[in-house]
Phi, psi and omega in degrees: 000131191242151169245160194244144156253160177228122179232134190264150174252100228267139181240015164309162203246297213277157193284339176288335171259033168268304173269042191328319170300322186286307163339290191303336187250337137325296178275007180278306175303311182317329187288326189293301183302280153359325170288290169321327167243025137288331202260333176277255190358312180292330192281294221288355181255005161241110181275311169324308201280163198243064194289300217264126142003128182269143187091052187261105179272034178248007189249355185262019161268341175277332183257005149305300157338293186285334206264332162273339175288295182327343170321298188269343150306302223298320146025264174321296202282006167327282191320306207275319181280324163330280151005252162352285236259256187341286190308295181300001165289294228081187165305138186289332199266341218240146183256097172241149173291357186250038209206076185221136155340067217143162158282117193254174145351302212247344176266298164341279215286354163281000174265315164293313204296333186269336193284294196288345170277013199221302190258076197280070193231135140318282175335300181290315204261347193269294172313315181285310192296316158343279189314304172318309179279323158311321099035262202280344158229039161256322196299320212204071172260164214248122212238127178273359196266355200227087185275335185211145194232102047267330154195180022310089171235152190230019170224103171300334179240028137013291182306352168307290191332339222246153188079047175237005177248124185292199181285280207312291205316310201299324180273327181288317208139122174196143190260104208296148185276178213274099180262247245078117112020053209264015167273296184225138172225015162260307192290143184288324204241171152247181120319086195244191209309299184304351197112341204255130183266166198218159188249132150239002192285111169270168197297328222266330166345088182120325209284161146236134205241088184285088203276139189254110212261349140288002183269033154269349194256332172272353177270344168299267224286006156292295173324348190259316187280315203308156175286118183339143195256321202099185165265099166309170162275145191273181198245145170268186180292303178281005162270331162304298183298324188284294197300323195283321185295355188249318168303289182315328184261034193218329178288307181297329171323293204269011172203356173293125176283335215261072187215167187259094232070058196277147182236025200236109211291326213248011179281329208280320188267042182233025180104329161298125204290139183231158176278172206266318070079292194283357188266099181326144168241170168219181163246140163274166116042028191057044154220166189231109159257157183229161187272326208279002176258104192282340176107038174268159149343064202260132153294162201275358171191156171296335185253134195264292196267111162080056204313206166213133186290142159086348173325304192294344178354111141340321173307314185295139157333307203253015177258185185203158170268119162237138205251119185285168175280333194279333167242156192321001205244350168267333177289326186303279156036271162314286207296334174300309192289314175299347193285332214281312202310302184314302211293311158316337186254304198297336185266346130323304160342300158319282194302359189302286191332331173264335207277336204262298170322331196250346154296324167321292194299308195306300183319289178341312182311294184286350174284280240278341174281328194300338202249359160250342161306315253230329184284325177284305167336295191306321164277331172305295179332294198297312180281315177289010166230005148281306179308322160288336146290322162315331178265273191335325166292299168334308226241336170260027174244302168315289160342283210290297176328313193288308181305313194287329172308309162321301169297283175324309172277018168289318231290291187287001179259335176304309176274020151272347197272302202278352197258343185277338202253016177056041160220122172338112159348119181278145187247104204283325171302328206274151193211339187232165194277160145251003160294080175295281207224156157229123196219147187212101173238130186257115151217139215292176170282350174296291179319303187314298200270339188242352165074064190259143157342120163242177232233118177265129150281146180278148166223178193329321203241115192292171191284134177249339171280183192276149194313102188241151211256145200241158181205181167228132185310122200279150174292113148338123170286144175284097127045147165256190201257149219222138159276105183242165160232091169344159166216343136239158197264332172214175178250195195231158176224154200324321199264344145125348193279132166273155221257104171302154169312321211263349210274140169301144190237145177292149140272080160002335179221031142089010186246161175250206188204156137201152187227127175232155193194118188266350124352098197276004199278201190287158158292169189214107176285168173318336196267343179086059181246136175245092209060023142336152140292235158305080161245132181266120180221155194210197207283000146222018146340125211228121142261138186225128179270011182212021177277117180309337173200044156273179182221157236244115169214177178242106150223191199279324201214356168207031174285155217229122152281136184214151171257031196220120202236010211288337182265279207281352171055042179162193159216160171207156219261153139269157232285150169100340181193149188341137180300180166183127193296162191262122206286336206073150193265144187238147176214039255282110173353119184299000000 
């Protein structure tokens, strides 16, 4: 058994059609690429437009973008709450409710205000400043028995209070107890020097508070993902100057020691009026005295500007009498509290035999409560950072969500990205042309019916469409010998002129054929048609040598060739290409 092959010559120029696989996989990246960075180019050179879905990884080159452009607002506006936060402390030296011993109000908004000026990210600097004042004022709140340092205070050790909230509670959840202002802990506002009344009350009294030991990381990638903001306007120059020139007086405000009530001891002996307040003490006999009043200068109470009646009260936790050392009237004091002191230990003696047992036993009491306090802390510790790595593990699943979500809306916004910005969606699947083969073989009915050699014309009309890859056709088995009856001897072509058997038929994308066949049986084209006329076939082209009631035509881009003509009793070309005679019906032989 001998086979006809049809083999095509492509008359293309360009190297993607000498080489169609490589070709094809050439202009498909090129195409992905082009897409893909038409679809960034557009976000990062419009910061503004909202292209993308929110929460996106199709949004972080634009707010990469926005976000070093955005530096120097945010800056600015950093620079500026800094400011604000420094005038509403007041002076650092001066015993004010907005100046107390402890984490106050005003210490809040200066932990924000410094976070975003060192971390110009909002987002990032919000989450971090978070952590911090939660931190700082569970760790070290403000003890009513100690308002001022060296005072009022009426416990020198104080700083015990401070560092009773473990970390992990903060993370599992902790409820700040019911707090106060403990400088003035009736008035909501204060007054401060410049005029600007203030909240000193903090927000948090009461609160319960969840510190998140992942929300700086979820505040980058909300920043990298959230849907674009735009580009703020930068600060002018003179806007730089305004600002820095009100941060610099707004610091010396706030650190100038040389002011009147001062708590800065060695300022007082260079003229500076210092509060009473500011003179270190010590303890006696339970009294409390100090060496530093040298005969400087003092104001008549501790709180100088814009007092609150009664701050000073005998009554407050934290006020206490302190006695210079320099005059007769502490010595005298002394030597009273000491005869008394003596006179108290000599009146002991007696009682050592019952007071050294029973001194005795209470330790034993407190080593044995300290080692079961101390046995429950460990476990309690031990459950409270189990719980906290579980709410952590939580808060990094939320994390883990947040990516995946981001990724998932990336997904429909890149081709929404690529359709908006008018350069075609890349079609990153295709591995192959969809143009497989293109071929043009002319063969008369004669050739057809009696399976004489057919004569390939080349053809006329160079290729004008888009470049499509050529290939060669696996050889067609050969036919048994087959009976047809024409039912017409020629065709007609769209325009009504009859078509020679014999005559070359053009091709639409410019290639030529040649077809050989050692057989008496039908020719056979590349397309698998069996006793065609004229076929023409191009990138979905279909040929059938036994479809009942198709009809044998040639076209550019969704023609169908067939050798069985019986319903219609002919064919015809579509606009763009050679007419092709009509084959006659066929069958091939049991």
């Amino acid at each position: 058994m001998t086979t006809t092959a049809v083999t095509t010559t492509a008359m293309t120029t360009t190297a993607s059609q000498r080489s169609p696989h490589r070709g094809s996989r050439s202009v498909v990246a090129a195409m992905a690429g082009a897409g893909v960075a038409a679809a960034i180019g557009a976000q990062v050179a419009a910061p503004g437009a909202q292209a993308h879905a929110e929460a996106s990884i199709a949004n972080i080159p634009t707010n990469i973008y926005q976000t070093l452009a955005n530096i120097p607002a945010v800056q600015y506006q950093a620079l500026r709450q800094t400011t604000k936060a420094f005038n509403d402390s007041g002076n650092w030296w001066v015993y004010i409710p907005t100046n107390v011993v402890g984490f106050d109000q005003q210490d809040y908004e200066k932990v924000k205000a410094i976070s975003l000026l060192l971390m110009p990210v909002p987002l990032v600097a919000d989450a971090q400043s978070e952590q911090l004042w939660m931190t700082l004022a569970s760790f070290a709140p403000m003890t009513p028995n100690c308002t001022g340092v060296p005072g009022p205070c009426s416990d020198p050790l104080y700083f015990l209070q401070y560092g009773q909230v473990p970390a992990w509670e903060l993370v599992t959840g902790y409820t700040f107890p019911e707090i106060s202002n403990t400088i003035d802990p009736n008035d909501a506002t204060y007054t401060t020097a410049d005029g600007t009344v203030v909240n000193i009350q903090p927000f948090w009294s009461g609160e319960t508070v969840h510190l998140d030991l992942l929300g700086p990381l979820k505040a980058v990638w909300e920043t990298l993902t959230q849907d674009p903001t735009g580009v703020r306007q930068g600060p002018t120059t003179a806007q730089w100057a305004s600002a820095y020139g009100d941060f610099a007086k707004a610091v010396w405000n706030g650190l100038n020691p040389f002011v009147p009530g001062t708590f800065c001891l060695p300022c007082q002996l260079f003229g500076a009026q210092g509060a009473p307040g500011s003179l270190p003490k010590f303890g006696l006999f339970g009294k409390y005295y100090t060496a530093f009043d040298l005969g400087q200068q003092l104001t008549d109470g501790n709180w100088v500007d814009n007092p609150a009646p009664g701050y000073d009260n005998p009554d407050r936790p934290d006020y206490v009498e302190v006695t210079n050392l320099w005059t007769a009237q502490a010595w005298e004091q002394i030597y009273a509290d000491a005869i008394t002191s003596v006179d108290q230990s000599l009146a002991m003696i007696p009682q050592l035999p019952t007071l050294i047992p029973q001194n005795l036993e209470a330790f034993a009491t407190q080593v044995e409560a300290f080692a079961r306090l101390l046995a429950a802390n460990v476990i309690t510790n031990i459950n409270g950072l189990g719980q906290a790595a579980e709410m952590t593990g939580t808060s990094a699943e939320q994390l883990a969500t947040m990516i995946g979500e981001s990724i998932l809306n990336a997904v429909p916004s890149i081709s929404s990205a690529t359709t908006n910005t008018g350069t075609a969606a890349p079609a990153l699947a295709a591995t192959s042309p969809t143009k497989a083969v293109t071929s043009s073989v002319t063969l008369t009915s004669e050739q057809a019916l009696r399976g004489t050699s057919a004569t390939a014309a080349p053809g006329d009309t160079p290729a004008t469409s888009s470049p499509s890859t050529t290939g060669t056709t696996a050889p067609a088995p050969t036919p048994r010998e087959s009976t047809t009856t024409p039912s017409n001897p020629s065709t007609t072509t769209s325009s009504g002129a009859p078509s020679a058997s014999g005559s070359a038929s053009g091709s639409s994308t410019g290639s030529s054929s040649t077809a050989s066949s050692s057989t008496a049986s039908s020719g056979t084209t590349d397309s698998g048609a069996l006793g065609s006329g004229a076929v023409s076939t191009s990138s979905s082209g279909a040929a059938s040598s036994d479809a009942p009631s198709s009809t044998a035509s040639s076209s550019t881009g969704s023609g169908a060739s067939s050798s069985d003509a019986s319903s219609s009793g002919g064919s015809s070309s579509s606009t763009g290409s050679a007419p092709s005679p009509y084959v006659g019906k066929h069958r091939a032989a049991d």
